[in-house]
FIMI-552784 format. One record per residue (C-alpha): residue number from 1; residue in three letters; x, y negated, z negated. Coordinates in nm, 2 decimals, decimal comma, always signed. Each point is the difference from the previous one (the first is absolute). Layout:
<atoms>
- NUM  ALA  X  Y  Z
...
</atoms>
This chain:
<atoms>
- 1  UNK  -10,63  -11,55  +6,91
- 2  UNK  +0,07  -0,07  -0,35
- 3  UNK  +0,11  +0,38  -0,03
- 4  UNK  +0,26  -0,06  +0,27
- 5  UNK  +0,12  -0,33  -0,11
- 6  UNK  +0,07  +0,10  -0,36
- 7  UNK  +0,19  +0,27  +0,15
- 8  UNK  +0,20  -0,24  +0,23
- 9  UNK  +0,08  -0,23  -0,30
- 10  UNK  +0,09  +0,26  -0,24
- 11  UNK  +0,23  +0,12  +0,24
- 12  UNK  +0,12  -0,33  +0,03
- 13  UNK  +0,06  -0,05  -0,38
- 14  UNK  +0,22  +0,32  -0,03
- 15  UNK  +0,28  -0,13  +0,32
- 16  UNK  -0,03  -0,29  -0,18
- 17  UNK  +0,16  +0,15  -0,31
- 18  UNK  +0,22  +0,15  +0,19
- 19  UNK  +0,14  -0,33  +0,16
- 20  UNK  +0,02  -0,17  -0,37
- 21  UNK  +0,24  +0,23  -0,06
- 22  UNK  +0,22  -0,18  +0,21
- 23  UNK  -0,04  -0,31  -0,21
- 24  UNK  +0,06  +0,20  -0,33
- 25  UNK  +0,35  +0,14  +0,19
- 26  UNK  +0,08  -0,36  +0,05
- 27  UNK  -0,10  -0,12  -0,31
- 28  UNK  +0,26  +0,32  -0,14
- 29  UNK  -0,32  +0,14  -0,10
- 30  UNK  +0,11  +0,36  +0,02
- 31  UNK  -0,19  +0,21  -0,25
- 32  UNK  -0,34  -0,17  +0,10
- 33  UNK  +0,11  +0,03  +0,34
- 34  UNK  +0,06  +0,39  -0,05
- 35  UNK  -0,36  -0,01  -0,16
- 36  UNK  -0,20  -0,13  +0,29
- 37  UNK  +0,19  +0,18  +0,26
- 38  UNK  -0,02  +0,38  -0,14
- 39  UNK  -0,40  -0,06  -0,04
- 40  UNK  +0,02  -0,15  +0,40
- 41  UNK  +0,16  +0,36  +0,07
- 42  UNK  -0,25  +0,15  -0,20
- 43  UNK  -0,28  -0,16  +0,15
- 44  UNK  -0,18  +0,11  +0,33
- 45  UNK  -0,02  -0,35  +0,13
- 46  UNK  +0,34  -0,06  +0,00
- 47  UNK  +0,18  +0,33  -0,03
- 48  UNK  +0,03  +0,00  +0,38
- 49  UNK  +0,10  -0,36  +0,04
- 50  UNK  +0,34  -0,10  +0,17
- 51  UNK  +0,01  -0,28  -0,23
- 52  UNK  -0,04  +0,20  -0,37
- 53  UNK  +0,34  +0,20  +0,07
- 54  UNK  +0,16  -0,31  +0,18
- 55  UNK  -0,09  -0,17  -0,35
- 56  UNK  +0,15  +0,32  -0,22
- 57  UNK  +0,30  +0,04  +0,21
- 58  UNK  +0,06  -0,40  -0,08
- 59  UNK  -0,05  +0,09  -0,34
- 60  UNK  +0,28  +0,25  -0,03
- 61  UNK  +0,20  -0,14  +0,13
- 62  UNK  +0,00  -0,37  -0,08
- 63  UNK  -0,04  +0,07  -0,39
- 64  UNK  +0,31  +0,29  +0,11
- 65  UNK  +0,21  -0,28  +0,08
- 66  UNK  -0,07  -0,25  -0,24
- 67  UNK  +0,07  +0,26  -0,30
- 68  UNK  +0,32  +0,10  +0,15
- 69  UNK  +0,08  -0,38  +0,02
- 70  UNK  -0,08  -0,04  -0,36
- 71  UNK  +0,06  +0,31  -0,13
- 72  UNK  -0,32  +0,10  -0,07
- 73  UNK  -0,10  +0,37  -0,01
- 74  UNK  -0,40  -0,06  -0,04
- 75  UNK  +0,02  -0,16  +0,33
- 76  UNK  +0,17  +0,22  +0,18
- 77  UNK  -0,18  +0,31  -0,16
- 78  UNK  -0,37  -0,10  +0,10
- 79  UNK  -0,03  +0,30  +0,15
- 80  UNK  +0,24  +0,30  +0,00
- 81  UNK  +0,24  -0,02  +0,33
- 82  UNK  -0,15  -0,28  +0,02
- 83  UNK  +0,21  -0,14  +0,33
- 84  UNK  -0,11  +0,36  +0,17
- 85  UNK  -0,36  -0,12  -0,10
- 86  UNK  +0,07  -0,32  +0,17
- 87  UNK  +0,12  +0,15  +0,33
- 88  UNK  -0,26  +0,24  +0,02
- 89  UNK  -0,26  -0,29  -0,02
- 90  UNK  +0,19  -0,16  +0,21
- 91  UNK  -0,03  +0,33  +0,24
- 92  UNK  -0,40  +0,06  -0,10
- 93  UNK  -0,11  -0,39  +0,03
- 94  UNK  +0,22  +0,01  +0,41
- 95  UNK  -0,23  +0,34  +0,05
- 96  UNK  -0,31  -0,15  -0,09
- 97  UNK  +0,05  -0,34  +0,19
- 98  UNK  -0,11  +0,05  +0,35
- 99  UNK  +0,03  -0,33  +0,13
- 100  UNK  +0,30  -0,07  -0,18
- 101  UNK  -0,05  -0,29  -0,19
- 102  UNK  +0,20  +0,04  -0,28
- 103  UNK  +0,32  +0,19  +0,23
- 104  UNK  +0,18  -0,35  -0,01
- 105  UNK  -0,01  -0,05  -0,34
- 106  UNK  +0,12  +0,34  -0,09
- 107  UNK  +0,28  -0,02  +0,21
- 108  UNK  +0,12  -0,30  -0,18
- 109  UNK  -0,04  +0,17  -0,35
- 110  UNK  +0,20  +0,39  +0,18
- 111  UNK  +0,33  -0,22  -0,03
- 112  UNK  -0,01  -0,03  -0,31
- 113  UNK  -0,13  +0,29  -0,11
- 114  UNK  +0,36  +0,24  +0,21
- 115  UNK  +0,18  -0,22  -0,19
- 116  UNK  -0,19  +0,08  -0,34
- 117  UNK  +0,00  +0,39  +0,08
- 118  UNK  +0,36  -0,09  +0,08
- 119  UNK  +0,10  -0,12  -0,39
- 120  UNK  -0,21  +0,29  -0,13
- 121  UNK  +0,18  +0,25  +0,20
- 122  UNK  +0,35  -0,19  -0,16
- 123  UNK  -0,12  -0,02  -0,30
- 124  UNK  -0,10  +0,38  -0,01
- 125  UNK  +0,36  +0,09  +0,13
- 126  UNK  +0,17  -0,17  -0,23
- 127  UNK  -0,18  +0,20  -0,31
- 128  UNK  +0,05  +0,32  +0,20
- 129  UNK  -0,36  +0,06  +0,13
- 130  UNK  +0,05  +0,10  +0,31
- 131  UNK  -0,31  +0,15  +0,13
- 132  UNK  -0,19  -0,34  -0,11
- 133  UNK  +0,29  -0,19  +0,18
- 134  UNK  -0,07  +0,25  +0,24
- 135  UNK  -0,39  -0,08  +0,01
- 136  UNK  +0,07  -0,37  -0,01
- 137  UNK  +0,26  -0,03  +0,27
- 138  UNK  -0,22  +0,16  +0,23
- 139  UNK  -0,26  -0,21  -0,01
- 140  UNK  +0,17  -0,29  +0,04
- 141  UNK  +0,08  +0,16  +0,28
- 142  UNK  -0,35  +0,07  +0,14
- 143  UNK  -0,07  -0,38  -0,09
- 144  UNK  +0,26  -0,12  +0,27
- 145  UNK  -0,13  +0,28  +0,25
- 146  UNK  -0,36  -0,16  -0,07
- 147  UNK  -0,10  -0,11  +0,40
- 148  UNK  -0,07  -0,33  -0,20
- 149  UNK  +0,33  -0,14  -0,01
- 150  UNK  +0,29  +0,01  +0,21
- 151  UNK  +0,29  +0,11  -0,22
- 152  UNK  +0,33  +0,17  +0,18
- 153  UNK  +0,06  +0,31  -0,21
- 154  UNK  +0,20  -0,03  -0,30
- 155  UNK  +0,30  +0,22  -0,01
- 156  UNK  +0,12  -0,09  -0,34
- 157  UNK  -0,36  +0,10  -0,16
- 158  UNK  +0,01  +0,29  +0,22
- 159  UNK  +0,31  +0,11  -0,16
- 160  UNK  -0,14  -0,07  -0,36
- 161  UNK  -0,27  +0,24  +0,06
- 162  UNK  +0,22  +0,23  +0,14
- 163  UNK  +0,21  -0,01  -0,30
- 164  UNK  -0,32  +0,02  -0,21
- 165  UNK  -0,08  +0,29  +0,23
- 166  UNK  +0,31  +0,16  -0,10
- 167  UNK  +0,03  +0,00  -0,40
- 168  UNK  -0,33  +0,10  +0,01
- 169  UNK  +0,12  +0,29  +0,17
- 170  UNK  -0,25  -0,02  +0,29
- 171  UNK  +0,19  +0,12  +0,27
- 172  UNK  -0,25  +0,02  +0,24
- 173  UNK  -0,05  -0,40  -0,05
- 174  UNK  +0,37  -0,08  -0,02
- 175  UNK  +0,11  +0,16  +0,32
- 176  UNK  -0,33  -0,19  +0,18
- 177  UNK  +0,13  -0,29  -0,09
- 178  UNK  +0,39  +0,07  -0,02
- 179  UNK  +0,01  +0,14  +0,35
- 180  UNK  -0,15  -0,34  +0,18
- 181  UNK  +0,28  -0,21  -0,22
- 182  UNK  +0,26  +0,28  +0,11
- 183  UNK  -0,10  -0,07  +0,38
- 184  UNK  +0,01  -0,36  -0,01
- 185  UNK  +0,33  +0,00  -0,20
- 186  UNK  -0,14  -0,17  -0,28
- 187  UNK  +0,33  +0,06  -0,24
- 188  UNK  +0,24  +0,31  -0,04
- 189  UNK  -0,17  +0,05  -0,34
- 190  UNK  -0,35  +0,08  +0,13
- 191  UNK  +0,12  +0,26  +0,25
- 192  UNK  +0,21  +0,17  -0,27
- 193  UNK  -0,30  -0,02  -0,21
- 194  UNK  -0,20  +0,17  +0,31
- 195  UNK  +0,27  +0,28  +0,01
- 196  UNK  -0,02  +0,11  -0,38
- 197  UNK  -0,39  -0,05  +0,02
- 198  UNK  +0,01  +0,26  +0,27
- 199  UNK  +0,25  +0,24  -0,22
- 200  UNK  -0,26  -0,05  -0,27
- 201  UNK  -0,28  +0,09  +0,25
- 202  UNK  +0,21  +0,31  +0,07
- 203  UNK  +0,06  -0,12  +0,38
- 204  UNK  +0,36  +0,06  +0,03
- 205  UNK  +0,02  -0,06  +0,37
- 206  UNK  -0,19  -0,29  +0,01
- 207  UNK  +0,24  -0,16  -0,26
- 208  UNK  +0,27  +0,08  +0,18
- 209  UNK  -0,09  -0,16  +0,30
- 210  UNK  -0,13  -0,31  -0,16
- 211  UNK  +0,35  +0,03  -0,16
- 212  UNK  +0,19  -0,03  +0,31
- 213  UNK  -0,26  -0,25  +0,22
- 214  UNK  +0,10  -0,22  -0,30
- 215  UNK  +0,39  +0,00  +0,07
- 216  UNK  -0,10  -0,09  +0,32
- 217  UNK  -0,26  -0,27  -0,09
- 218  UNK  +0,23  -0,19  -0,21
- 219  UNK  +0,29  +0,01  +0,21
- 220  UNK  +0,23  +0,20  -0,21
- 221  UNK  -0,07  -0,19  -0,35
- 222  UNK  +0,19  +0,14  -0,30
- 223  UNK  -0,31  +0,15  -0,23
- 224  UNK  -0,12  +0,15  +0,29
- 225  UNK  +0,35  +0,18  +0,13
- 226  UNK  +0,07  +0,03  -0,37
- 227  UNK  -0,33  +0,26  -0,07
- 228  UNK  +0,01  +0,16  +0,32
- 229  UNK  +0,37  +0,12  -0,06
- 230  UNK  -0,09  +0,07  -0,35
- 231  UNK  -0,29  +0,20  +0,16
- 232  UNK  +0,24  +0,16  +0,23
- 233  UNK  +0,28  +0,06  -0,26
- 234  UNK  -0,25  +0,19  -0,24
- 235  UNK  -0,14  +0,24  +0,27
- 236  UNK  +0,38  +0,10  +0,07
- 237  UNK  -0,06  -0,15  +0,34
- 238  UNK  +0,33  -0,21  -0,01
- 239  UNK  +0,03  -0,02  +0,41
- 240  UNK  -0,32  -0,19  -0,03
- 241  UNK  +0,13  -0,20  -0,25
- 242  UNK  +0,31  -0,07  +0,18
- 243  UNK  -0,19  -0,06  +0,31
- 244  UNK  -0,21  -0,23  -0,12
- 245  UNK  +0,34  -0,21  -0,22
- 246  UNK  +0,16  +0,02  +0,32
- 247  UNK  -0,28  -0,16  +0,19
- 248  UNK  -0,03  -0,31  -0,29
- 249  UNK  +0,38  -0,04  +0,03
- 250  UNK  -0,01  -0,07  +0,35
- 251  UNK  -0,27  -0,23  -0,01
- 252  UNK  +0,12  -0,18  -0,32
- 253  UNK  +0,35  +0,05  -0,04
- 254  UNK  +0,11  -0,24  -0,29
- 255  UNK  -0,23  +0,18  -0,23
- 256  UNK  +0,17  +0,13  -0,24
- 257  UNK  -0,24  +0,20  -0,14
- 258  UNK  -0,05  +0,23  +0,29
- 259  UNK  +0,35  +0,05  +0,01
- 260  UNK  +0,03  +0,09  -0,39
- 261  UNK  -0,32  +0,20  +0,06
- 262  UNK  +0,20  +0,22  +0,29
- 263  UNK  +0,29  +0,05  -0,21
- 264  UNK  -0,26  +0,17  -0,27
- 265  UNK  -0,15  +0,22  +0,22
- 266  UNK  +0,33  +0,14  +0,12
- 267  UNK  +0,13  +0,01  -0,37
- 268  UNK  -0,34  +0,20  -0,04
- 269  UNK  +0,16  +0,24  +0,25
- 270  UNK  +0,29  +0,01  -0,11
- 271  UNK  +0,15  -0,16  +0,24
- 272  UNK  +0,18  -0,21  -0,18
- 273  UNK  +0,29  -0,12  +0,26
- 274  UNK  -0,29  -0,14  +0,22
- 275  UNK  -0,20  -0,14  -0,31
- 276  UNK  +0,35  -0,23  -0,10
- 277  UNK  -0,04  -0,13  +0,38
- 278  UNK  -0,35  -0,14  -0,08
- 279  UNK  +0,03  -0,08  -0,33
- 280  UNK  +0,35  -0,21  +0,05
- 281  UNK  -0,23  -0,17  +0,32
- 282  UNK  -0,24  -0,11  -0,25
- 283  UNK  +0,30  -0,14  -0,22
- 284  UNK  +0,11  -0,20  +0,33
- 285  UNK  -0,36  -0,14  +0,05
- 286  UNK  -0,13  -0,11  -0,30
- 287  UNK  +0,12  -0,31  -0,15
- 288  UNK  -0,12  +0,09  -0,36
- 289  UNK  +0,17  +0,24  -0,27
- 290  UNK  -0,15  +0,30  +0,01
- 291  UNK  +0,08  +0,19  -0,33
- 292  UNK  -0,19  +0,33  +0,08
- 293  UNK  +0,14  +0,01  +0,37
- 294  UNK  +0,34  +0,02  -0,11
- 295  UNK  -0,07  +0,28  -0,24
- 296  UNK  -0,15  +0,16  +0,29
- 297  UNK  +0,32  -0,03  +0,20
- 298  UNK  +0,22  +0,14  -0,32
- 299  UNK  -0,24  +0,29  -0,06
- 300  UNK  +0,08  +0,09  +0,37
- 301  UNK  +0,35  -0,04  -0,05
- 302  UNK  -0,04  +0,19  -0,31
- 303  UNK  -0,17  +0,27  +0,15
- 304  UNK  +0,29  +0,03  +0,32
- 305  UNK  +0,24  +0,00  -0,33
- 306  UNK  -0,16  +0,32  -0,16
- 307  UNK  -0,05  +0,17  +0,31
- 308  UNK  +0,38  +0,00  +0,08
- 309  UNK  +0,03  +0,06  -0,38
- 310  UNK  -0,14  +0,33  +0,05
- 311  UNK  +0,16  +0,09  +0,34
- 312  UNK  +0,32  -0,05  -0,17
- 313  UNK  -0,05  +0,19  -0,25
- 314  UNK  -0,06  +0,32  +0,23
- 315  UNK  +0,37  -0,11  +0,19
- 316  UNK  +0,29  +0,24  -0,14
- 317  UNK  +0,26  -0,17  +0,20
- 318  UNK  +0,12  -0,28  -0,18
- 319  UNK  +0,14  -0,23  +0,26
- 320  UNK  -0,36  +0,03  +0,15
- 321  UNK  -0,18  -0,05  -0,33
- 322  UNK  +0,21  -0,33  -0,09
- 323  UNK  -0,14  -0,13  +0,34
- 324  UNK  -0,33  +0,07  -0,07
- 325  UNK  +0,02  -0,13  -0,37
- 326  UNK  +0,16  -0,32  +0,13
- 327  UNK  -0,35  -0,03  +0,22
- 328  UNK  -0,18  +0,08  -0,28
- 329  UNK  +0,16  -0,29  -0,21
- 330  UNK  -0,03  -0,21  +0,20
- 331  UNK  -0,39  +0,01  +0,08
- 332  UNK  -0,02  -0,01  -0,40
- 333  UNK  +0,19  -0,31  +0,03
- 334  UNK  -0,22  -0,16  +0,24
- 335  UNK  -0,28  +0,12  -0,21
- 336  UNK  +0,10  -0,24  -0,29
- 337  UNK  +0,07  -0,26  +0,23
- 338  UNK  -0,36  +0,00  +0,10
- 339  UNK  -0,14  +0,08  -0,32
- 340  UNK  +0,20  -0,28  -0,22
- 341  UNK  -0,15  -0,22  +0,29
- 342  UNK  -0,34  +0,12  -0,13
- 343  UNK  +0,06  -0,02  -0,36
- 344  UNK  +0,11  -0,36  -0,03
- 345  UNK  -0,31  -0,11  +0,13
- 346  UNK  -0,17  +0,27  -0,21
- 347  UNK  +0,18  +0,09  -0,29
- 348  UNK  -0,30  +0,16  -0,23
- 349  UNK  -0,07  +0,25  +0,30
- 350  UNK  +0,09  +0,35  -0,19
- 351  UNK  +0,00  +0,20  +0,38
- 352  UNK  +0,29  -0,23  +0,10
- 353  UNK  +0,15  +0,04  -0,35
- 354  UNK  +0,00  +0,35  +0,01
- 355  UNK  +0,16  +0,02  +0,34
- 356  UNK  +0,29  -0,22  -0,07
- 357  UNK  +0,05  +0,22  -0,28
- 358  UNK  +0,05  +0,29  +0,17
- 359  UNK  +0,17  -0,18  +0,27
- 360  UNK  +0,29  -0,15  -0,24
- 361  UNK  +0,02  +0,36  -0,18
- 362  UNK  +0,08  +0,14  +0,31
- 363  UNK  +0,23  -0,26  +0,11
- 364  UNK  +0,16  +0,02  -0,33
- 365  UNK  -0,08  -0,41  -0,10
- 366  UNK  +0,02  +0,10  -0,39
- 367  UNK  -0,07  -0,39  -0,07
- 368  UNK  -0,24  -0,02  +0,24
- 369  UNK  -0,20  +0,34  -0,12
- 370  UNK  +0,04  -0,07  -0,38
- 371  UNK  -0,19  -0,34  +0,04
- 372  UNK  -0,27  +0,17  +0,20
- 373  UNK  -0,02  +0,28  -0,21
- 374  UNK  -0,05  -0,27  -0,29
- 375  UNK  -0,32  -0,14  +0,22
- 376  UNK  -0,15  +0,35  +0,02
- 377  UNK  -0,05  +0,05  -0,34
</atoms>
């Protein structure tokens, strides 16, 4: 009997260690804390205790948060990951506590422990370590999954991991989480983000479907449109691009930009009659001054000009040719129109410069050209 009860109080005296080191965390204790709790893992009386890894995930993470108050690297470097060592405590002491008598007050503690994980993952981003932002977004995540609380998923963290995903170049990770933002039409940027993570993966149909569900999903918005026709424009597929502009334009007709981005696509073709239609739309719609839009429209005015240019020059009749010269002229001269338009509001562009110069050497401004020609050199 004295055997036994030895036994039962020695037992006894080790727990009891174990729950001083709850004082010791109070009393910001923290390396005698550490102490007493890596023997209580050690030892067999307590290494299978609920309570010891309830008391080490405490640990972590109250001397965690205190040394990131106060700037104090010991404290937050007890142990190496030392908020991963907290959860997993956390996880170990919830295993081992069968009648869960310590659930409530881990619960309490997973709050702010997601938002912990949640500065670490920031903090990581910020100095470029993505696969430890990676690592610590997603546990914040599996904190606010824990069947302990009751937190409505997180959309913005999801969307950091997925970013973290992403410059990390796990693609496998990033579309996971990419592809649930891209269904609930978290933001145009996350689906475009899903479509070149699934070009990176080497899944060119998928992208291109996640491409277009997006158009669709943001009801026409301009980044979306704007890559898809891009997209479209790039593969040659221009009736797809113009399908799509056509679409916007009809559900959003006083934005300009789908107009101006019609009028480039035709000028793409070559179509430039059609592309001055769109592009003098665009003019119409927008209320601001758009310097690059009207070089746009005198670079398709320009190009009508050269093309007569060189029809003319095949005419031998010369009734016939002074018709087509006069047509010629006078798409040069609506050219500089446009262009002047686009230079006053951006004199130091040297595309619009050159232009002009060709423009008033053609037209035969000698004043005109000889002050442009001073602005090339």
């Amino acid at each position: 009997m004295i055997f036994l009860a030895s036994l039962g109080f020695s037992a006894l005296g080790q727990k009891s260690r174990v729950l001083s080191v709850m004082q010791m965390i109070d009393s910001k204790k923290y390396t005698e804390a550490k102490e007493a709790i890596d023997l209580a893992v050690e030892n067999e009386r307590t290494a299978n205790w609920h309570r010891t890894y309830f008391a080490k995930g405490l640990l972590c993470q109250t001397a965690y948060e205190e040394g990131m108050g106060t700037k104090d690297s010991k404290l937050t470097r007890l142990y190496d990951g030392q908020l991963y060592v907290a959860y997993d405590s956390y996880e170990k002491a919830l295993e081992l506590d069968a009648r869960e008598k310590i659930h409530a007050s881990i619960a309490k503690l997973y709050y702010s422990l997601s938002n912990d994980f949640i500065q670490l993952g920031l903090a990581h981003y910020q100095k470029k370590e993505y696969p430890q932002a990676l690592r610590a977004f997603e546990h914040a995540l599996l904190v606010s999954k824990s069947k302990l609380i009751n937190v409505p998923a997180d959309t913005n963290l999801v969307y950091n991991a997925a970013l973290a995903a992403f410059e990390s170049k796990n693609w496998e990770k990033a579309i996971a989480f990419l592809t649930g933002l891209h269904k609930d039409a978290f933001a145009p940027g996350a689906s475009l983000f899903l479509v070149d993570a699934h070009l990176q993966n080497g899944d060119t149909l998928k992208a291109e479907t996640t491409m277009l569900e997006g158009v669709q999903y943001y009801g026409y918005a301009d980044s979306v449109v704007m890559y898809v026709v891009n997209w479209f424009v790039l593969a040659k597929r221009m009736d797809q691009a113009i399908e799509i502009l056509d679409e916007a334009i009809l559900r959003r007709p006083d934005n300009y930009r789908f107009h101006w981005a019609l009028g480039l696509v035709y000028s793409e073709m070559e179509n430039y009659e059609e592309a001055i239609l769109h592009l003098r739309k665009a003019v119409d719609v927008t209320t601001e001054e758009q310097p690059e839009l009207y070089y746009q429209l005198g670079v398709c005015y320009y190009n009508i000009g050269i093309d007569l240019r060189e029809a003319a020059l095949l005419i031998r009749e010369n009734d016939a040719y002074l018709e087509v010269r006069d047509q010629y002229l006078a798409q040069f001269r609506e050219a500089v129109e446009w262009l002047e338009k686009s230079y006053d509001l951006d004199p130091g562009n040297t595309s619009t410069i050159s232009r002009l110069y060709q423009l008033y050497y053609q037209l035969q401004m000698k004043e005109k050209q000889e002050t442009f020609q001073q602005l090339m050199q």
